[in-house]
LUMKOLDO-585975 format. One record per residue (C-alpha): residue in three letters; chain; x, y, z. Coordinates in steps of 0.25 Angstrom, whole numbers, plus 2048, in hexadecimal, padded with zeros to 3 digits. Layout:
BEGIN
<"ala", "A", <X, Y, Z>>
...
***
This chain:
BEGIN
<"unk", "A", <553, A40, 420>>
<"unk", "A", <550, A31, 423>>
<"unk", "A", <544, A2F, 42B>>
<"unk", "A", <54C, A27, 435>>
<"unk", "A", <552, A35, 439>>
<"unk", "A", <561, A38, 438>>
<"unk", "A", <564, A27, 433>>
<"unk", "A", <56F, A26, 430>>
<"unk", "A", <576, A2F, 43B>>
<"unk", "A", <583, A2B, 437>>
<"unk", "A", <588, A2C, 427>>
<"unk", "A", <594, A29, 424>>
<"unk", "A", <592, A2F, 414>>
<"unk", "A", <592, A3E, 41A>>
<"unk", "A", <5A1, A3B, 419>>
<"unk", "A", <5A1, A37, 40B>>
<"unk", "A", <59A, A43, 406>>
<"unk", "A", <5A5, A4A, 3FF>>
<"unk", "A", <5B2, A48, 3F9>>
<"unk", "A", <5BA, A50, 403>>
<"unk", "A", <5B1, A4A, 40F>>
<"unk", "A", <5B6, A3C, 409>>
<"unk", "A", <5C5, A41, 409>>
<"unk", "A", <5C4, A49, 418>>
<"unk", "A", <5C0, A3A, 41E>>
<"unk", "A", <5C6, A30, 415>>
<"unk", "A", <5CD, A27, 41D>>
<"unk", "A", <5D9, A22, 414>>
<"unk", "A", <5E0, A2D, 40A>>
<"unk", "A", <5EA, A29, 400>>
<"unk", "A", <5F6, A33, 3FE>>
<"unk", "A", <600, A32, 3F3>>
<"unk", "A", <60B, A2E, 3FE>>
<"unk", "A", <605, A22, 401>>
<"unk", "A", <609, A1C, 3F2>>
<"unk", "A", <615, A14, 3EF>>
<"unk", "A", <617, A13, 3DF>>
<"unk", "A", <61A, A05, 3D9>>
<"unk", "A", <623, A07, 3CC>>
<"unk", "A", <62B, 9FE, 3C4>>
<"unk", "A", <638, A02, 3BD>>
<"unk", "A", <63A, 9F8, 3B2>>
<"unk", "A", <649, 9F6, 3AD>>
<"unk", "A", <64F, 9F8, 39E>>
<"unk", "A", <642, 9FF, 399>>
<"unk", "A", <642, A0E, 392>>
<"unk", "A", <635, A13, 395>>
<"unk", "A", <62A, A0D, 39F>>
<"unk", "A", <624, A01, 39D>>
<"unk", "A", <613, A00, 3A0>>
<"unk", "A", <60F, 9F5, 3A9>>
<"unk", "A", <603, 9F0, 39E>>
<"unk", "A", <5FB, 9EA, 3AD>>
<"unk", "A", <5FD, 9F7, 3B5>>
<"unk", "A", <5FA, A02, 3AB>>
<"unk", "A", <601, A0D, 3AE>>
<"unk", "A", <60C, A08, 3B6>>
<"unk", "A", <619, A06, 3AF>>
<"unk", "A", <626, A00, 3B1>>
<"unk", "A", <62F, A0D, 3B1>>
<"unk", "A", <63E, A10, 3AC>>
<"unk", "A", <647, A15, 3B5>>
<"unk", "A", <643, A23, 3AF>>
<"unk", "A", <634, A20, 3B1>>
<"unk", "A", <635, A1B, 3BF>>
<"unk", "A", <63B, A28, 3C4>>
<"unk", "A", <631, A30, 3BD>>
<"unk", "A", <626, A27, 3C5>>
<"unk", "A", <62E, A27, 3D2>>
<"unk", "A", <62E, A38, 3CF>>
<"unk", "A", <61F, A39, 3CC>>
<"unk", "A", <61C, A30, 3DB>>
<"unk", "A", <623, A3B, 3E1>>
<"unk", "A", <61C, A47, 3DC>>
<"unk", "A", <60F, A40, 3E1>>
<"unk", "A", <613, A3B, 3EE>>
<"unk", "A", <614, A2F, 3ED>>
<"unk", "A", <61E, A27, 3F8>>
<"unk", "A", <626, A1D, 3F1>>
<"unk", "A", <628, A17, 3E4>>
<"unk", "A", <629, A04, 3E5>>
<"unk", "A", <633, A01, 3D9>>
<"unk", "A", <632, 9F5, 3D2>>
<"unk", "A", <63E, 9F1, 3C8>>
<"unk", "A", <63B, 9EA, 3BD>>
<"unk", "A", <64A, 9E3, 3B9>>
<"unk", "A", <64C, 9DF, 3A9>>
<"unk", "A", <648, 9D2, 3A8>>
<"unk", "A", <656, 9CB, 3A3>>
<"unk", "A", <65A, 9D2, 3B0>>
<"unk", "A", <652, 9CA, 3B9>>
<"unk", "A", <658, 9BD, 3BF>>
<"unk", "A", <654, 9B2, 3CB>>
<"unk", "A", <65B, 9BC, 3D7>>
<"unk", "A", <654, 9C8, 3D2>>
<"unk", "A", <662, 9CF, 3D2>>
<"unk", "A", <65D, 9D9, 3CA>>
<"unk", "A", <655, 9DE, 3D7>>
<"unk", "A", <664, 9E0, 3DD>>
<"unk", "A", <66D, 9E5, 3D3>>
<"unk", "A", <66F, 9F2, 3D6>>
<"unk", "A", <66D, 9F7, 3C7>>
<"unk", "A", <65F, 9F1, 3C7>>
<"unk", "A", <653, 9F6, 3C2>>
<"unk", "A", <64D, 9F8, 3CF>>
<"unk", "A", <65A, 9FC, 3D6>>
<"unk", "A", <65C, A09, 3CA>>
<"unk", "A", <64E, A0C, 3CC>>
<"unk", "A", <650, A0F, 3DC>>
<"unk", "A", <65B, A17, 3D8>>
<"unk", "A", <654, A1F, 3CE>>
<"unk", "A", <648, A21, 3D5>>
<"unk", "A", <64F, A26, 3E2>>
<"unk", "A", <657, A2E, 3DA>>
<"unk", "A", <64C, A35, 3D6>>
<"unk", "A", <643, A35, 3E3>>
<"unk", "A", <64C, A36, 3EC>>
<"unk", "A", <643, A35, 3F9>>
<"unk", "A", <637, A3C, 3F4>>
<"unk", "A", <632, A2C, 3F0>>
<"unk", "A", <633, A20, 3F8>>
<"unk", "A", <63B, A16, 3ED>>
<"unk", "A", <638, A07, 3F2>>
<"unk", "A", <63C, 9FC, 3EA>>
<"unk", "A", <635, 9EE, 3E7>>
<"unk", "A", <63F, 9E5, 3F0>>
<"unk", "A", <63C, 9D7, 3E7>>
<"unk", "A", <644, 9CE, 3DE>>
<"unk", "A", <637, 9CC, 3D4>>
<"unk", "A", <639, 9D6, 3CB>>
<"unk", "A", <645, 9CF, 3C9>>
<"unk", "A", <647, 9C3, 3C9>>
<"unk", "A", <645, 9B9, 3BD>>
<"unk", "A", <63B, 9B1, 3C3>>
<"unk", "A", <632, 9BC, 3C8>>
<"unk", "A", <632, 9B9, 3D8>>
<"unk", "A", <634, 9C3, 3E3>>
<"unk", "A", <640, 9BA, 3E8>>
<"unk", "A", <64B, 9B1, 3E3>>
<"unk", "A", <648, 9A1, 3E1>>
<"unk", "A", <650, 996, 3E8>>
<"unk", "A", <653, 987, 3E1>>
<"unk", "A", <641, 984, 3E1>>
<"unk", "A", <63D, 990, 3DA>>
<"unk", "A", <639, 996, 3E8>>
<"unk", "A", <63B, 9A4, 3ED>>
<"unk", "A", <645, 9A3, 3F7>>
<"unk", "A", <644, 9AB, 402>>
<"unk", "A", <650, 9AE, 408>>
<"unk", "A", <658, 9AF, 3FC>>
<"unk", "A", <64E, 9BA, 3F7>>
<"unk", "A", <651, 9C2, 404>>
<"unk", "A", <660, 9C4, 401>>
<"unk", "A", <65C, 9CB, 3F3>>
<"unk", "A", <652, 9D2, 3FB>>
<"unk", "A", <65C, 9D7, 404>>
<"unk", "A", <664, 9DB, 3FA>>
<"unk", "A", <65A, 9E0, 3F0>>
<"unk", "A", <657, 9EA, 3FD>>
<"unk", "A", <665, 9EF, 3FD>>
<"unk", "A", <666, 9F3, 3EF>>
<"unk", "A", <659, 9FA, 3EE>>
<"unk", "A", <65D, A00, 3F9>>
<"unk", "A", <669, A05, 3F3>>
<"unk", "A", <661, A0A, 3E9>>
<"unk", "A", <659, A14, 3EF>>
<"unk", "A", <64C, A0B, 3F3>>
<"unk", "A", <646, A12, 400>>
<"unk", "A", <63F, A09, 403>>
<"unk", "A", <63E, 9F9, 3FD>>
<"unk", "A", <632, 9F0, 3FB>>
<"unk", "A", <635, 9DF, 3FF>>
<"unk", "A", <62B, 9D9, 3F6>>
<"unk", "A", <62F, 9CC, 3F5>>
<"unk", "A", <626, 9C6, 402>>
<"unk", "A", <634, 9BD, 405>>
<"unk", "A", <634, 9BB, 415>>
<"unk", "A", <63E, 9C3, 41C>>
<"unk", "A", <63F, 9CE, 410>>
<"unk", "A", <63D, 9DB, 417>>
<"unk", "A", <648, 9D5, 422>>
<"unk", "A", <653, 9D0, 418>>
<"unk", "A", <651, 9DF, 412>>
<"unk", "A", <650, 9E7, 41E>>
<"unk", "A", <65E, 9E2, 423>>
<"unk", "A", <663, 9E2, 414>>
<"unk", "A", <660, 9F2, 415>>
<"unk", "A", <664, 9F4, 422>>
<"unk", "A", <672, 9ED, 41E>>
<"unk", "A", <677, 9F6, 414>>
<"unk", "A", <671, A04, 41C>>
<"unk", "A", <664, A05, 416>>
<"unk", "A", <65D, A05, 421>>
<"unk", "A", <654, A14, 41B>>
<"unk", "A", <650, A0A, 412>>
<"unk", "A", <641, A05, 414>>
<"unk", "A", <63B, 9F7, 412>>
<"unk", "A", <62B, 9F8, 40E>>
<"unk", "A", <628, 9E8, 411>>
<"unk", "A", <620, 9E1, 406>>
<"unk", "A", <618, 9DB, 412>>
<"unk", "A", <60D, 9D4, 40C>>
<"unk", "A", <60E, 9D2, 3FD>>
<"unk", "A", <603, 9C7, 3F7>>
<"unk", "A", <604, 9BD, 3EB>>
<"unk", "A", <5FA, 9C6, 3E3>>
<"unk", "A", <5F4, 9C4, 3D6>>
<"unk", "A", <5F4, 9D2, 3D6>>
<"unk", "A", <602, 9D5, 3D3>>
<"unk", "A", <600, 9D0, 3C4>>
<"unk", "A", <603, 9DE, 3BD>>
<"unk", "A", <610, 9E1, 3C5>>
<"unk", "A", <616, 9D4, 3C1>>
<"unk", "A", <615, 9DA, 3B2>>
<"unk", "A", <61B, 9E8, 3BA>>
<"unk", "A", <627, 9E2, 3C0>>
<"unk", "A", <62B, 9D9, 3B3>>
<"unk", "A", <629, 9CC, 3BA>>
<"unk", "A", <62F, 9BF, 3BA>>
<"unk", "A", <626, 9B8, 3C2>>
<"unk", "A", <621, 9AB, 3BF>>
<"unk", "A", <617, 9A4, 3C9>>
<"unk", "A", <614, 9AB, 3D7>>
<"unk", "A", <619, 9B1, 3E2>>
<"unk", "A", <610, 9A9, 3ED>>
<"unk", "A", <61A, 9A4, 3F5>>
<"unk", "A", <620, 9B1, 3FA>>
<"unk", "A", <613, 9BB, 3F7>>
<"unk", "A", <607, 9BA, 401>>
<"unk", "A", <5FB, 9B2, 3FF>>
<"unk", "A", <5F0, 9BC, 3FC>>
<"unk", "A", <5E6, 9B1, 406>>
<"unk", "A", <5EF, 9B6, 412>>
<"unk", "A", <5F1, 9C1, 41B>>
<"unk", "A", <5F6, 9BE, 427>>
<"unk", "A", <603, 9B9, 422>>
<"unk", "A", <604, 9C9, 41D>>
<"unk", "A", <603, 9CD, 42B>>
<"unk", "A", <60E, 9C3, 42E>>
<"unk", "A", <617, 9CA, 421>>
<"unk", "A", <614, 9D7, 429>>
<"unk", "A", <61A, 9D3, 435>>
<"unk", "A", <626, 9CD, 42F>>
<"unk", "A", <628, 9D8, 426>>
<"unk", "A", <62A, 9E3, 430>>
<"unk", "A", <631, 9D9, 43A>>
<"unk", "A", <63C, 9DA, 430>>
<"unk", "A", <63B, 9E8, 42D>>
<"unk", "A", <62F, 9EE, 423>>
<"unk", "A", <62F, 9FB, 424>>
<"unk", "A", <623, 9FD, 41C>>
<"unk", "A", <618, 9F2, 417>>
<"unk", "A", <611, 9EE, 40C>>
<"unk", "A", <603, 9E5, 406>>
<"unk", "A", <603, 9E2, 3F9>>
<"unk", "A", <5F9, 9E2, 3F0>>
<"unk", "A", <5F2, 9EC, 3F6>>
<"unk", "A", <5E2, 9EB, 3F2>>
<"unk", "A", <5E1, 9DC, 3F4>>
<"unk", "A", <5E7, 9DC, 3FF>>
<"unk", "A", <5E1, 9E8, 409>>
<"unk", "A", <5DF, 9E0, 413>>
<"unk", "A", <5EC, 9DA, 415>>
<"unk", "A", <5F2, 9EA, 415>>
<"unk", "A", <5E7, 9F0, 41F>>
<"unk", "A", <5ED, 9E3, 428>>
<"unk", "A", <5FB, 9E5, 426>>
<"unk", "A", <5F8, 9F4, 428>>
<"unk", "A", <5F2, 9F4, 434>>
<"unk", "A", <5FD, 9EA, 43B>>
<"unk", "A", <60A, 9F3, 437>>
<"unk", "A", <60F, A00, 43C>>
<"unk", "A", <617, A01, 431>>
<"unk", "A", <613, A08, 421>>
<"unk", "A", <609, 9FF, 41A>>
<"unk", "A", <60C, 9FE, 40B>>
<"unk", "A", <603, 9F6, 402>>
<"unk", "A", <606, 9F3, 3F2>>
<"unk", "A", <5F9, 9F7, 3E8>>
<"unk", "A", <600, 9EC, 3DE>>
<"unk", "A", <600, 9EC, 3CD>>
<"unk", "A", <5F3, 9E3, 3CE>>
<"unk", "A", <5EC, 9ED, 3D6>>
<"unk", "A", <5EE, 9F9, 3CC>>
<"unk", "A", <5EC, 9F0, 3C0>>
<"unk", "A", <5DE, 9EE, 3C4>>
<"unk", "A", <5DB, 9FB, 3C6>>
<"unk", "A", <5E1, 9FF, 3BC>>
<"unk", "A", <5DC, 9F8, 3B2>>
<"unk", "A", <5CE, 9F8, 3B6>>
<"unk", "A", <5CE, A07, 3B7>>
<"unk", "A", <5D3, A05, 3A7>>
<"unk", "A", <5C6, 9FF, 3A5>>
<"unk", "A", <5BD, A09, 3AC>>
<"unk", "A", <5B7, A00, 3B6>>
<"unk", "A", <5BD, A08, 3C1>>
<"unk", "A", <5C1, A18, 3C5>>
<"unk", "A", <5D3, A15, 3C6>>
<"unk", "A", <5D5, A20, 3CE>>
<"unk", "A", <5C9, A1D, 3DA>>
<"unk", "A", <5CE, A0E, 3D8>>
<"unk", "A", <5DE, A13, 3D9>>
<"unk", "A", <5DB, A1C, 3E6>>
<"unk", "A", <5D0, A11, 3EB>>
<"unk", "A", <5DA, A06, 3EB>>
<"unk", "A", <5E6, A0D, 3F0>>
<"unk", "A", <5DB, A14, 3FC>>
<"unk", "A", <5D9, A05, 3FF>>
<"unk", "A", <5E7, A00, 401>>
<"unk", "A", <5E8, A0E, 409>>
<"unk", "A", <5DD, A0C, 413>>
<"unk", "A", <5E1, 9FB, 414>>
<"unk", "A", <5EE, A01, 41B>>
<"unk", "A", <5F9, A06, 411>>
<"unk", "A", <602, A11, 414>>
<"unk", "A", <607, A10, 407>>
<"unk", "A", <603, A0A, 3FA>>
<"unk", "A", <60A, A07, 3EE>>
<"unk", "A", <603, A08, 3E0>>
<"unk", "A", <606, A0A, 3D3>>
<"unk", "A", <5FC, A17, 3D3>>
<"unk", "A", <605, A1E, 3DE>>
<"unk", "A", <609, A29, 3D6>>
<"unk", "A", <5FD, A2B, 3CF>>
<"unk", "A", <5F4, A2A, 3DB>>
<"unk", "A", <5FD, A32, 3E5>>
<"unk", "A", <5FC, A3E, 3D7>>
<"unk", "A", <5EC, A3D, 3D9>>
<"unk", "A", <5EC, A3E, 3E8>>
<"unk", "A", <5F6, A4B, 3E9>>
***
């Protein structure tokens, strides 16, 4: 007892005593249908391919892939984002490999929904990049520019034949102005109007993206500053926000996620609508690599970072620990 009598009345570590006291008044839980799984299915390879700067993600067969999206369900995992990642003699300037029907990414949708049915959320990457032979999220006009306007009509029917695929619901990340209108009309034209759009909203030019480019197979040469957000802004985001649901998100999304926190408790607090935010390859190598070198606990860094991105404001949060954090949770 202190001599200055019952100092301090009030203390806030009686409810921090115990492991089940912190659980009964935590204020943010994370539960496995909050996740999103980000996977790559890469064309022409037999067996799956290690990402050497995300270790243990992989770019998967056809075969793999289905087993991944199979193991998402079993732990309760939402959806599953798929990324195709095209043969590279099958990339060109229009990205028509992002079209053809018979496309990596267009096969995978049908094989994956095939074997889910709706017991997974199969959302498709909406985006040229991974396919294009210069690397950019859009096609170039006569300068060496991304045009606009002209990347929208691919857009519109990039929609329509992940759509027809199987895609519940598809991810615009390209950051061209007017995407999420051009492809709700493009949807809604040929009856898909079931189909959801989750609005890659805000989506900065990061540094942070480096092990993904390695994922996807990319092309990419220089940066893609023009049509990315400047990581110094962040009213412009709000703008993006507007826009976006304006023209019909149904669902919206920050990405990164840990550097940006911020920028995603703003965005979730001005939206009536579902909050995503993206836990990109940069994000995981980093933990991942320091965890490799015993400088930290991975699994309290994992759960620490995704509790963060939860309590800035995400309903959802895509991570390439999905699966295997939702089997810890359960």
């Amino acid at each position: 007892m202190s001599k200055y009598g019952s100092f301090p009345g009030t203390r806030p570590r009686r409810l921090r005593t115990t492991p089940v006291m912190r659980r009964m008044v935590a204020e943010t839980r994370l539960h496995p249908a909050d996740f999103i799984l980000p996977a790559f299915v890469r064309e022409g390879v037999s067996e799956p391919v290690p990402i050497g700067a995300m270790p243990g993600v992989v770019q998967h067969t056809r075969d793999s892939l289905k087993k991944a999206a199979l193991e998402a369900v079993e732990a309760g995992v939402s959806g599953i984002m798929l990324f195709g990642v095209p043969e590279e003699g099958k990339k060109d300037a229009q990205g028509t490999a992002g079209t053809d029907p018979d496309g990596i990414l267009q096969v995978a949708l049908r094989d994956v929904r095939a074997e889910v049915g709706d017991d997974l959320l199969v959302m498709s990457d909406l985006c040229l990049d991974e396919f294009t032979d210069h690397g950019h999220c859009g096609v170039l006009d006569a300068e060496g520019r991304v045009d606009n306007d002209a990347t929208l009509e691919r857009y519109a029917e990039m929609a329509q034949v992940q759509a027809d695929a199987g895609a519940h619901v598809v991810g615009p990340s390209g950051m061209m102005d007017g995407q999420i209108g051009v492809i709700r009309d493009a949807l809604d034209q040929i009856g898909r109007e079931d189909v959801a759009i989750l609005a890659y909203t805000v989506k900065y030019s990061s540094a942070f993206y480096g092990p993904f480019r390695e994922a996807v197979g990319s092309s990419l040469q220089g940066d893609r500053k023009t049509y990315q957000q400047d990581p110094a802004n962040w009213r412009e985001s709000l703008r993006e926000l507007e826009l976006d649901l304006a023209e019909g998100a149904d669902m919206v999304m920050v990405k990164p996620a840990g550097p940006y926190l911020d920028i995603l408790a703003r965005v979730a607090d001005a939206v009536d609508v579902p909050v995503a935010a993206y836990q990109i390859s940069g994000e995981y190598a980093m933990i991942e690599a320091a965890a490799e070198k015993g400088w930290i606990d991975r699994d309290q860094a994992i759960f620490e970072a995704l509790t963060g991105i939860k309590r800035a404001g995400a309903r959802n949060i895509l991570t390439y620990w999905a699966t295997e954090a939702a089997q810890k949770l359960r």
